[in-house]
Structures are given as C-alpha cells and as structure tokens.
N, C-alpha and C positions, 0 to 999 in steps of 0.2 A: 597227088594234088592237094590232099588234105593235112599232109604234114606241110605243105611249103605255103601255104596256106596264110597263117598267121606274121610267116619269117615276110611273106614278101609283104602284106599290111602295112607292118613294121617299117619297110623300106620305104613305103607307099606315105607314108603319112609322116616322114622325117623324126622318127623316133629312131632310138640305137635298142638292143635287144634289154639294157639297165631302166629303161623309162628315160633315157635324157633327148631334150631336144637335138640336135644336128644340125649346125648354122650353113654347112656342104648342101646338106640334100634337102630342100626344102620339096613340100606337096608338090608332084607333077599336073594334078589338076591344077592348080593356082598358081603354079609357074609358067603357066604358057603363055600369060600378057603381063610378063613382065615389061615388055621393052616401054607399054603405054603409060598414058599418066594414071588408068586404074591399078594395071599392075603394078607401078610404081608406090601408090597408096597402101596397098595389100603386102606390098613388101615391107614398109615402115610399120604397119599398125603389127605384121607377124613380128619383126625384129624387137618391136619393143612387148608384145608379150611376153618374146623368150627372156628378155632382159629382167621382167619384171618377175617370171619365174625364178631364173637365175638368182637374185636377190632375196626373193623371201625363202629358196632352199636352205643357201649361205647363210641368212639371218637366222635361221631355224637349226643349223648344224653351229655355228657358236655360240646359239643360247643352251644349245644341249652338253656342249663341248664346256664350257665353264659353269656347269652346273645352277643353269637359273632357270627360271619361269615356273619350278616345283617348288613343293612344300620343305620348310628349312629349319633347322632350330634357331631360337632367338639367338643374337651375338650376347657376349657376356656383359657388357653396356646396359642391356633393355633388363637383365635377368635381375634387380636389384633384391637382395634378400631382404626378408621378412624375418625380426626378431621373433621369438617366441615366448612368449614370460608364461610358466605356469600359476599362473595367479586366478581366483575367484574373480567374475564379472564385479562392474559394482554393481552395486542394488539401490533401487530411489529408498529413502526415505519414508514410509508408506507410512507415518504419524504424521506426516503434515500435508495429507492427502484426505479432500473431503468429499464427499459427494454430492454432484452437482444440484441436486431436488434435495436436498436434504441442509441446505448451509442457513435455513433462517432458524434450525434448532439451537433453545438456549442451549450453553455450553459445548456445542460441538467443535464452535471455532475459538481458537485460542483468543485472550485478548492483546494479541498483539497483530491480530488481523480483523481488517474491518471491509465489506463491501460497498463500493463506491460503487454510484448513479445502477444500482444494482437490477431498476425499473419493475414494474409489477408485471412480469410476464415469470417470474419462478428462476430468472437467469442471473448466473453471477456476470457478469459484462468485464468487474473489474476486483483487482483486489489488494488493496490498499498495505504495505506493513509499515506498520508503527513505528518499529525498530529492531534494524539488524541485530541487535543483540537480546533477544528476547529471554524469558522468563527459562528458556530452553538452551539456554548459549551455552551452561557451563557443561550442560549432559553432553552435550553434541560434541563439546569440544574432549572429556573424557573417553568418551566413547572413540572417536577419531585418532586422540593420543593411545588409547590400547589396539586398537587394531596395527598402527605402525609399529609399536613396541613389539608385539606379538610375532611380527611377521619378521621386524629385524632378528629377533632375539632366536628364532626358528632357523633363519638363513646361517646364523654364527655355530649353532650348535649343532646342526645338523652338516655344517659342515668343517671339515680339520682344515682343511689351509687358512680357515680362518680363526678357527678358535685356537691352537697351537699356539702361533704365533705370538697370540697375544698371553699365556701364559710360560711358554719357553722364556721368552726374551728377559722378561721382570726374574725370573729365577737363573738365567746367564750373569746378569750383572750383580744381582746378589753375592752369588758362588766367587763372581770375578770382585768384587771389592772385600765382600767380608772377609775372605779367604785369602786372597793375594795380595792383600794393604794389612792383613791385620797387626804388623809391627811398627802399625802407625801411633798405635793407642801408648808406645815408650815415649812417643818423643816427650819432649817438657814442655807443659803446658795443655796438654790436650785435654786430662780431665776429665772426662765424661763415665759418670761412675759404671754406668751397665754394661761397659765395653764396647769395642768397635764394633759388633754383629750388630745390637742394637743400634749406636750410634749408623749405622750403613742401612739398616731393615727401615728406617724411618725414610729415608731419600728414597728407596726403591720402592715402600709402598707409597710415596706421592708421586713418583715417576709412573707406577704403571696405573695411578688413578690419571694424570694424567694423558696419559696416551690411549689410556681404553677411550677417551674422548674422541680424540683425535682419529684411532681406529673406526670408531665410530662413523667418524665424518666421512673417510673411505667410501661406508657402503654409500653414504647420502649422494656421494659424487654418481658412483657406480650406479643409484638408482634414477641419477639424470639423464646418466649417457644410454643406459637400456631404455628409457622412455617411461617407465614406471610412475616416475614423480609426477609424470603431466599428468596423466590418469589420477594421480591419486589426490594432486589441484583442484580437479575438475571434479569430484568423488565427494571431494570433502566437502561436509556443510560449514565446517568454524576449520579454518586453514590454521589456525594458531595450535591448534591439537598435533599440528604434523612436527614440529617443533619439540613440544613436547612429549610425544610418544620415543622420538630419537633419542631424547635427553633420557626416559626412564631403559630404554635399553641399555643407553652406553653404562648406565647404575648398574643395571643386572651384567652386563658381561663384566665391567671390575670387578662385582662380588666376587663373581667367579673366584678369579684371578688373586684378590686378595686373600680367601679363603685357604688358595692351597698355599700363597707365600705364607702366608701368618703360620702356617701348619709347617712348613719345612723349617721356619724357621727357631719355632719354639722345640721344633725335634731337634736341631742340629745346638740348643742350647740357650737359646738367648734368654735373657733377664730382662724382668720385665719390674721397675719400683714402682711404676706410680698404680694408681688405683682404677676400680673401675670406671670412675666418672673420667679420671686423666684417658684411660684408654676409648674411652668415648668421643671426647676431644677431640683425638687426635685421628680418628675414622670420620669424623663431621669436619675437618679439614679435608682429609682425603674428597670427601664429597664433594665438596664446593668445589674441589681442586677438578675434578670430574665433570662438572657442570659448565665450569670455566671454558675448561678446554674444550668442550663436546659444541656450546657455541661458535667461540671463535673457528673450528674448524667446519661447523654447518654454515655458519655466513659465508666461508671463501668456495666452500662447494657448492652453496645455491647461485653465487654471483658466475663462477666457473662453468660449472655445470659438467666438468669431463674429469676422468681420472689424472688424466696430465697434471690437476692441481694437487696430487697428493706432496709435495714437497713444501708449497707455498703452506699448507695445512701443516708440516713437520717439523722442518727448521727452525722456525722462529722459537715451538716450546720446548726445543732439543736445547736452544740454545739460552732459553731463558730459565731453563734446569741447572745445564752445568754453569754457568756463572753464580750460581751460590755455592755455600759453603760445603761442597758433596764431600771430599773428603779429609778436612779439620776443620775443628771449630770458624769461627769469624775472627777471632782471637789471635790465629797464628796466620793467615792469611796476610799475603805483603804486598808491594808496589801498583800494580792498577785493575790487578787482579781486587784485590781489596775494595779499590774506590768501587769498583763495577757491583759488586755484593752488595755493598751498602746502598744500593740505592734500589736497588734490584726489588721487588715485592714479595718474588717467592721465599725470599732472606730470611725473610720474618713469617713466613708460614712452615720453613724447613725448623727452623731455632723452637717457636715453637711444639712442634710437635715431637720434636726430642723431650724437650721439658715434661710436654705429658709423659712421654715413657719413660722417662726417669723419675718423674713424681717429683719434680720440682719445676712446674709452667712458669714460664716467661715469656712475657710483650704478646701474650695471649688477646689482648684486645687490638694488638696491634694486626696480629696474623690474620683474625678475624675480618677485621676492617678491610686487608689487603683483598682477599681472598673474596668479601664480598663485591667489594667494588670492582674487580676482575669480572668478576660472574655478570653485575649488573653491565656493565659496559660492554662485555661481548653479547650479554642477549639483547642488547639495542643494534648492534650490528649483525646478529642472527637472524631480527625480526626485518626488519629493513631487507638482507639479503633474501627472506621469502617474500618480498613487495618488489622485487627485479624480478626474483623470478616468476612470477605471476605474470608480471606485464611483459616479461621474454616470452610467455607462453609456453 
C-alpha cells in the first residue's frame, strides 16, 4: 500500500509520473460536476491554467535552448578599443597659481593680472587678464616647443622604421646618381669643376633636408590620428610652441642624416673648393629648405588630421625637386623641361648651392629670397592650419 501510494496520487491529481499535467485524466474529485454550469467553470479555469503552464515551460525551454536570459559577453560593436599612448599626464602650470588669502601681496601676482570687484571680504570673485600674451608668452612658448621636440626626436630614434628610412633613402639616391650618371660629367658643356659626386651630393643633401620635413610631418599626422595632438592643444599654455617644437625636431633628425651623407661622401672622395663661409651657405639653405618643407607639410597634416594625407604632404615636393636641374646644369637642359626649371624656385636654391661648393656663388641673393619666401608663406599656412585644428577640436 505504501509503495502504490504516491503512483496512485499521481493518478489522482492528473499528473503523469515527469510532472506534466494530463488533459485525459483530469481530478476525479472536481470531475464529478462536470455536466453543471460549475463544473463547467472549474473545467475552463483548470484548462486554461494548464495552458498557461504550458506556455511559460515552452517560454522557459527556448530561452534556455537559444542561449538567453544569462550572463553574455559584450558583441564586438559595444567592445570599442581604447588607444594607449605611453605618455606623462599633463601637469597645470603651478607658476600661475596663487593662493587664495594670500592675492592682495605686492608682487605675488604678475602684472598682467588684476582683481576685479575683488570686495573686502579676503575673496578673489574675479580675475581679470590684461593680455593673452603676457610678459611670460615667450617662456611658455619655448618651453612647449621643447617638450614637443623632445618627445618627437625620442619617438624617431628610439625607434628604426623610422630613423632608417630616413637616412637609407638620401644615401640610395646618392650611390644611384653619383655612381650610375657619373659619365654625365663628359658631355660638353657640363662644366662643373668638382665633378659630378659633388655636383649630385648638393641635390641630395637639399632633398633629404627636404623630406626630413616632410617625414616630419608624418609623425604630426600620426600624432592626430592616436589623439595625442588634442591632449597636447588642451596642455599647452602658447599653442604656437607646438609648431615650433616640430619645426626644431625636423632640424635634429636631418642633422642626423646629413652628418653621415656629408661623411660617406667625402670618404668615397668628393671635392670640396669653396671655403668655409661657402660651405656654411650652403647648410643655411639646407635649413631653410627644412623649415620650408616641415611647414607646408604640418599645415596639410593639422587640416587632415589622418595618415592617409601622407601623399598630399609628398608629391608636390618630390615633384618640385625633380623639375630642377638634378642631373645637368640649367645650361644644357631643353624643350619644356627647361621652361619648367626656370621658373621653378628651388632652380635658384639647387644653382646656388653648387656654387658654394665649388667656391664660386651664384644668384645667392636670389636663392635666399626664394627659399625664404617659401618658408614665410608655408608658415602662414602652418599657423592657420593649427587655428582649424583647434576649432576641429
């Protein structure tokens, strides 16, 4: 009796032995008026518990069955990475930080601040500046220009796919003109007393003054697209230092670069006539030629702001190189190759600075003028291009 016990329960109360209801055997207590209009009630209200059963089992066996109502990883949409930049925080300023009981001492506040409706209760309320450009403008702004120099000039040497680059390439085309053209120096008319190494080591060190700009500009891009630059907008006290800290970088990474050309090249023999003031010349072209370039390609990388624009930064002074005289004079150059040279500005900075290395300058005021009017013209479009990008954010 005691084992049958439960089984007959079971039977008793329209369960099957799994726990399911039994829509056959319904309670025999509560089926004996079924025929009335109670038992009739008692049938609807049971039918539709078991329905309602039914349903939330179902409900509950395909949220289990497709893997829902638990804990999930995010889909890869919500997961958006976070750059990392190993970089120092910035830090305020803490010179132009005063203490609030302490601001009516002489000299504690610069004068180029003053408290406005200050009231005699010991509180600053308000605080008036004089002028953005204060007595403090030029420190701020040195200081800001070395911290970016510092850190570009860090990024390049410490690391090879970027320093490399920049000195292989200027000693590729070296080796590829001096060496592979140098039976250009028979033709008639060419002329150029120190030989073709020399004549060719002149183009190639303003080419890789040049392009250390331009490489330059590179990082500037690359320091927009990591997010770095907006930090460094929002960091700096005088934004015009940022500018110029890239500008003394792009100087120090050509040094580099012309150090060891200048070096390979006086190993593998070249001649050198003019003197020491010519050869001074003709590295204070280089310069300029450096500052030129390192502009115009920070103006297209502040307005851009992604790597994508490293061509728009390339082309133009790939192309405004080889359209002068690279390899003969102006002299023997013909049809519209010709016209193109002569008009061209780098013409008279390349002619130039042969002449210093030969020790006989020529249209040296000319190359000058070119060279700075270059420089001045792309750093009004440099400066302008850090006033977009400021108001890009």
């Amino acid at each position: 009796r005691g084992a049958r016990g439960p089984a007959r329960r079971g039977r008793d109360d329209g369960r099957r032995p799994g726990g399911r209801l039994s829509l056959g055997r319904l309670p025999r207590r509560r089926s004996v008026r079924i025929g009335g209009a109670r038992g009739a009630g008692a049938l609807r209200l049971r039918l539709a518990r078991v329905a309602r059963f039914r349903g939330a089992r179902r409900f509950r066996r395909a949220s289990h069955r497709f893997g829902r109502g638990g804990a999930e990883p995010l889909p890869g949409v919500l997961r958006v990475p976070v750059p990392l930049v190993d970089e120092h925080p910035a830090q305020p300023d803490r010179d132009d930080l005063v203490p609030g009981c302490r601001y009516r001492e002489s000299g504690l506040l610069p004068d180029r601040v003053r408290p406005e409706h200050g009231g005699d209760h010991g509180d600053l309320t308000r605080v008036g500046v004089v002028g953005a450009q204060g007595q403090d403008g030029s420190v701020k702004t040195l200081a800001v220009a070395q911290g970016v120099a510092w850190r570009t000039l860090h990024n390049v040497f410490t690391n090879p796919s970027l320093l490399i680059p920049s000195i292989v390439f200027p000693l590729f085309f070296f080796t590829a003109f001096a060496g592979g053209l140098s039976r250009v120096r028979d033709v008639p008319g060419f002329g150029f007393p120190e030989g073709y190494t020399a004549f060719q080591f002149v183009f190639v060190l303003l080419q890789s003054a040049a392009f250390g700009g331009v490489f330059t500009g590179f990082g500037i891009a690359r320091d927009f697209e990591s997010g770095f630059a907006r930090r460094l907008l929002l960091a700096a006290p005088n934004r015009s230092g940022i500018v110029l800290g890239y500008a003394i970088a792009a100087l120090g990474r050509w040094a580099v670069t012309a150090a060891v050309l200048t070096g390979i090249a006086l190993a593998v023999g070249m001649h050198i006539g003019g003197s020491g003031i010519d050869v001074i010349g003709l590295y204070t072209l280089a310069v300029i030629l450096n500052a030129a370039a390192l502009l115009w390609a920070a103006g297209v990388a502040m307005r851009l702001r992604t790597m994508q624009a490293g061509p728009i930064m390339q082309m133009p002074v790939f192309l405004v190189l080889f359209f002068a005289p690279v390899y003969v004079p102006l002299s023997l150059l013909q049809g519209w190759i010709h016209g193109v040279a002569v008009v061209n500005p780098l013409t008279r900075v390349l002619e130039a600075g042969r002449g210093f290395l030969a020790g006989t300058p020529t249209e040296v005021g000319a190359a000058f003028a070119a060279a700075a009017a270059l420089a001045v013209a792309f750093s009004l479009w440099a400066f302008r291009g850090l006033r977009k990008a400021e108001a890009a954010g």
